[in-house]
N, C-alpha and C positions, 0 to 999 in steps of 0.2 A: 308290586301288586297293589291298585287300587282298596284303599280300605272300604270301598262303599262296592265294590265286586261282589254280591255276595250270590254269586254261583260260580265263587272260588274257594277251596278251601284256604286256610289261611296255615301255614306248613308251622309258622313258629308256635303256635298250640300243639302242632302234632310233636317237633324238638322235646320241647318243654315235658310231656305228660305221655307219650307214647314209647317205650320199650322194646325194640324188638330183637330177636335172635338168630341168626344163619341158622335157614332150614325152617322158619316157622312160615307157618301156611294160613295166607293172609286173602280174607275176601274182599276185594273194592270196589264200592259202587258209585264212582264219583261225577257219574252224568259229562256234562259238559268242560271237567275237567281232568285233567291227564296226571295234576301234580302228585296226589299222597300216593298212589300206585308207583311213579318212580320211584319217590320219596323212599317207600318200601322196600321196592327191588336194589336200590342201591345200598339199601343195610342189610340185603343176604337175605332176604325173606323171599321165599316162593309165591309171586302173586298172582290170583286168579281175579282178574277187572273183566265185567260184564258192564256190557253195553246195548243199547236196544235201538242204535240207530248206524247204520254204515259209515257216517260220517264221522260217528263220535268214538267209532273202534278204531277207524284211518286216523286221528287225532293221538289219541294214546299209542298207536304204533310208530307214527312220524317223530311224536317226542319222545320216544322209549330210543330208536337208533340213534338221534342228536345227541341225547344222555348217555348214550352206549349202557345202556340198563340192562340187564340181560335178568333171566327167571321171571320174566314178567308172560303171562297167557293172556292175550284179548282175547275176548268172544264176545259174540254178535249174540245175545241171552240176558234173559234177567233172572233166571236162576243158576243155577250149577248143577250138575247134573246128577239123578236120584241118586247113584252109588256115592256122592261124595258130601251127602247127608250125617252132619254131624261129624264131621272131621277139620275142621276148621279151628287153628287156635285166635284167630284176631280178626275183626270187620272191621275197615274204615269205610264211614258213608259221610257223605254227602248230601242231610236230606232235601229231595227233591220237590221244593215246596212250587216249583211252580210248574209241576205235573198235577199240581191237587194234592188233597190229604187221602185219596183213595193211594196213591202209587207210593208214598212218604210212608201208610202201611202195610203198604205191600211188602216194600222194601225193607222194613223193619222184618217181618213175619220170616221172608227168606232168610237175612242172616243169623235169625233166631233159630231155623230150624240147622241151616247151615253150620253153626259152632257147635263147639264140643262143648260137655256139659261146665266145663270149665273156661269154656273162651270168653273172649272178652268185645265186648263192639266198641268204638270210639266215632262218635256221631255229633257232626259240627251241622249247627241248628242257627239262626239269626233268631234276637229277640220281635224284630219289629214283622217276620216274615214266617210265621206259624208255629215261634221258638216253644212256648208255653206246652202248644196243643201237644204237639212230636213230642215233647218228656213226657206226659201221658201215655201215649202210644204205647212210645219205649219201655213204661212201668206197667202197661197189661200184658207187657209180652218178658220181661225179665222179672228174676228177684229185686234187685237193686238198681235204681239208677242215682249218680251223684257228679254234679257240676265239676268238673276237673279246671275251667280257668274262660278267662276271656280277653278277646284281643280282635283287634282289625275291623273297627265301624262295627260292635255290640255282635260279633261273632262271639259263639262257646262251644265247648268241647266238651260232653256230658260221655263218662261212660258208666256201660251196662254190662251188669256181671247175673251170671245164674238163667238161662234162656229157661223159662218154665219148660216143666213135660208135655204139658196138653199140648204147647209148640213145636216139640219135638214129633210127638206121635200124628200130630194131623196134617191132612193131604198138602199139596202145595198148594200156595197163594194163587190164587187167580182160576184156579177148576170151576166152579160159581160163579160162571158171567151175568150179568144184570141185563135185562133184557129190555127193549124201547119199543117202541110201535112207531111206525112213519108211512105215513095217511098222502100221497100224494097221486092224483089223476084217476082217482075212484079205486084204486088198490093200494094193499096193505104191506108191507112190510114189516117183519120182527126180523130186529137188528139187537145184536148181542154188544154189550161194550166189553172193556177194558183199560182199567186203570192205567192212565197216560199216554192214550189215544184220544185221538181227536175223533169229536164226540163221543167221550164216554158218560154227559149224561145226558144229553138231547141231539136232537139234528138241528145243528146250526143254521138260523133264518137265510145265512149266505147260502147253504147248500140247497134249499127248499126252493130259494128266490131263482139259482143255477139251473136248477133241474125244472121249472118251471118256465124257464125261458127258449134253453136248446131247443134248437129243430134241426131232427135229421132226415135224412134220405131213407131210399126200400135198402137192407140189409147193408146199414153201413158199421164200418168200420170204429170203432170208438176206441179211445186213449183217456183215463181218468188215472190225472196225475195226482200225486198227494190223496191216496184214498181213504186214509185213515181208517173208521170201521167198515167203507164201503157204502156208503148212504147215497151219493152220487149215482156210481157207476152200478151199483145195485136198482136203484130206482131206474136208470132209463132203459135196462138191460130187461126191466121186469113190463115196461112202457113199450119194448120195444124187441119184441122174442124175435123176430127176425134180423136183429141187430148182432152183432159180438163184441162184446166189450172187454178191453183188457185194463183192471188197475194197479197201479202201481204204488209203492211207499217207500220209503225210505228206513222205514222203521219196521225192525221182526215182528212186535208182538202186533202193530196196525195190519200187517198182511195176515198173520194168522187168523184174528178174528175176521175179518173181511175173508178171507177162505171161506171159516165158518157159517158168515152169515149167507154165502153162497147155499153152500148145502141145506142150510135150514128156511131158504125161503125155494128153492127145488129150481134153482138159476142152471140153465143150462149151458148157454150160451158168454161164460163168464170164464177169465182167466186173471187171476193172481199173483201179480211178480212182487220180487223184491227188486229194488232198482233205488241209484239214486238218479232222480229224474230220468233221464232217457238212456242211463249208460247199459243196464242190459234191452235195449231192444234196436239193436244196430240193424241196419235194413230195411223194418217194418216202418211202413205207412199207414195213416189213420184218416176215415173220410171228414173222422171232430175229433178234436182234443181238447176235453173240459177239465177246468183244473177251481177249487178253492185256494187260492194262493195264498201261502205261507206269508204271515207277517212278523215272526219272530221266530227267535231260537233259544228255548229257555224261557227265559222271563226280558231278553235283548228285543228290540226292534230290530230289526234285520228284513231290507227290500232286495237284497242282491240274490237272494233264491230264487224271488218269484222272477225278478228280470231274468234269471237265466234260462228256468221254465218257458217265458215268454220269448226269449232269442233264438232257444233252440227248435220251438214249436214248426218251424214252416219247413223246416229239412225231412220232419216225421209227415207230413201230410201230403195227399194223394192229391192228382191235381183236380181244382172246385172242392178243394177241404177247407175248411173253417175249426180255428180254432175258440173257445168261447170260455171267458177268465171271469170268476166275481172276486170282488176286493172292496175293501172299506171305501167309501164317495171320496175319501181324502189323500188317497195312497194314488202318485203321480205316475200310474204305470201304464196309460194314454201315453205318454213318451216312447220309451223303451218298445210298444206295441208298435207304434208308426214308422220306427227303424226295421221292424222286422216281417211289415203288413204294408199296401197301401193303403187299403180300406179298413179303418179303427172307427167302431159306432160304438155307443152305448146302448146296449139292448132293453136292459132294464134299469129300473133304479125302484130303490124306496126309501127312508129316512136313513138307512145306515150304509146301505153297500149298493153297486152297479156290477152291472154284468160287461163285460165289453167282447165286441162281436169282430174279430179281428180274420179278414178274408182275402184275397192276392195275394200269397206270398212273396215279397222280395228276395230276386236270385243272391247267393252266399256271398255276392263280388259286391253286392249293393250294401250290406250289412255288416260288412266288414269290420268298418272304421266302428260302426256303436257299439258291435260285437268283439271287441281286442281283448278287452276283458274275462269276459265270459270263456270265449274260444281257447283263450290261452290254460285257460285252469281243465276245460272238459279234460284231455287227454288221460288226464293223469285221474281224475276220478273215475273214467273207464275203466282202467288197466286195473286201479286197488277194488273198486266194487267186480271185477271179475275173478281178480283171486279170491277176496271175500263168499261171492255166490259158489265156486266152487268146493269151499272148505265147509260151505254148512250145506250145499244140495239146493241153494236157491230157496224158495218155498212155492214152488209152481202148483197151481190147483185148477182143475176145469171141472 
């Protein structure tokens, strides 16, 4: 384990200072990694791992049968569910410093209200990565917080004993969404956030610059991938009432508020999936498919998302569709585009990001070779995000 990982927990802190017992009932919220939850369920403990992205619950489930871990519950959630309020004897988290300090207290608040008045949390923090702020947090929301040890590139391990009451007695995190305004083509949108969704506190100049550039047809068909709070697919849908726009996330709580801000801007014409990328929408074609394309995962650089986005775009499109991608001026996905289009322009630019206008779709025989990659892994992310939508109902909204 890289010591400079630090959207890893680091397990010999948890060896060291963490205790657990067959049959204690353990919450984990370890984002982008899978380890203290085994770690957990291999010393008998009942673990309930909540996850808020499909990918990152197929993660901890794939390393749970390698480990042959067993008692371990993923779920696609960032809470636990009302009845299981206050019954928790132990939280390991993972603070989530690069969702922001809004999701870091969120994430505090749930397993505060989630333990029993006795439990305990064990919360691994980096100094150089909002170490300070998070033990604050953690001391408005417990009696006690105190440094238990440090290790692995200025990782700690602080834990929190005594979850105040006013924690216990108040609503859930996140009922209170924060509300934005987004001004684009002489109408208004109010867009609701939430804490580690993308835009949860403005609309990103890439998505302004996006939605500024598309042009579509009389009552087309529209695909807005990675929608995060819906700012995108929201806007052209509102630009364009004869249009239908379907967005998609990857992430539960990005779809739900994107639901929401459906309903609250009186969008009719709008549909809500959960998906990773295109795995729930086998069949359907789209006349555009517009996407902000993902450039990390966590606090990682990570390009192989958006290339797959962009490999898979021309099987989803009807024939004279266009698909239409913004990305930072520096991210090399003019490449990957040309394998999968013949026709790649740059539609827009301005100092930080371009739009690219990608039109002819190349047949599947032609895309082959740059697609080996990508093709080879879709399958299997079908098949897991289809049991996944099954066991939680999807979250389809119109």
């Amino acid at each position: 384990m890289p010591a400079s990982d630090t959207q890893r927990y680091y397990l010999p802190l948890l060896d060291r200072h963490v205790a657990l017992w067959p049959g204690a009932r353990v919450l984990e919220l370890g984002y982008y990694d899978p380890a203290a939850a085994i770690w957990a369920a291999q010393r008998g403990a009942g673990v309930v791992a909540l996850r808020p992205t499909l990918d990152q619950v197929r993660e901890v489930e794939a390393t749970a049968r390698a480990a042959g871990a067993s008692g371990l519950d993923v779920r696609l959630a960032v809470q636990p569910e009302p009845s299981e309020r206050g019954t928790f004897d132990v939280a390991l988290v993972l603070a989530p410093y690069f969702l922001g300090n809004a999701a870091v207290r969120e994430a505090f608040a749930t397993v505060a209200a989630a333990l029993r008045p006795e439990g305990v949390l064990f919360v691994q923090v980096h100094r150089r990565r909002g170490g300070e702020t998070y033990v604050r947090m953690a001391a408005e929301l417990f009696a006690t917080v105190e440094l238990l040890g440090m290790g692995g590139g200025q990782r700690r391990l602080y834990r929190a004993i005594g979850p105040r009451a006013s924690v216990l007695a108040a609503p859930a995190a996140g009922t209170q969404r924060p509300t934005l305004e987004f001004v684009v083509g002489g109408l208004t949108l109010h867009l609701r956030t939430a804490a580690g969704v993308f835009g949860a506190h403005r609309v990103d100049p890439a998505s302004r610059l996006l939605v500024e550039t598309v042009r579509l047809g009389r009552r087309a068909r529209v695909l807005d991938l990675g929608c995060g709070s819906g700012a995108i697919g929201l806007a052209l849908a509102a630009l364009h009432p004869d249009a239908q726009v379907t967005l998609v996330d990857i992430s539960r709580p990005a779809v739900e508020v994107a639901g929401e801000n459906a309903r609250l801007n009186r969008l009719k014409n709008v549909t809500v999936l959960l998906s990773d990328g295109y795995s729930a929408l086998a069949g359907q074609r789209f006349d555009a498919i517009v996407s902000n394309l993902p450039a990390h995962r966590g606090h990682r650089a990570d390009l192989e998302t958006a290339e797959r986005l962009i490999a898979g775009a021309p099987e989803h499109l009807r024939a004279g569709g266009a698909a239409w991608f913004v990305a930072g001026k520096a991210l090399p996905y003019e490449h990957t585009a040309s394998r999968a289009f013949r026709q790649v322009q740059i539609a827009a630019a301005d100092g930080r990001y371009k739009v690219l206008h990608c039109t002819e779709p190349r047949a599947r025989a032609a895309m082959a070779g740059g697609r080996a990659r990508g093709r080879g892994e879709r399958p299997a992310a079908q098949e897991a995000s289809g049991t996944l939508l099954r066991r939680v109902g999807g979250v389809p909204m119109s």
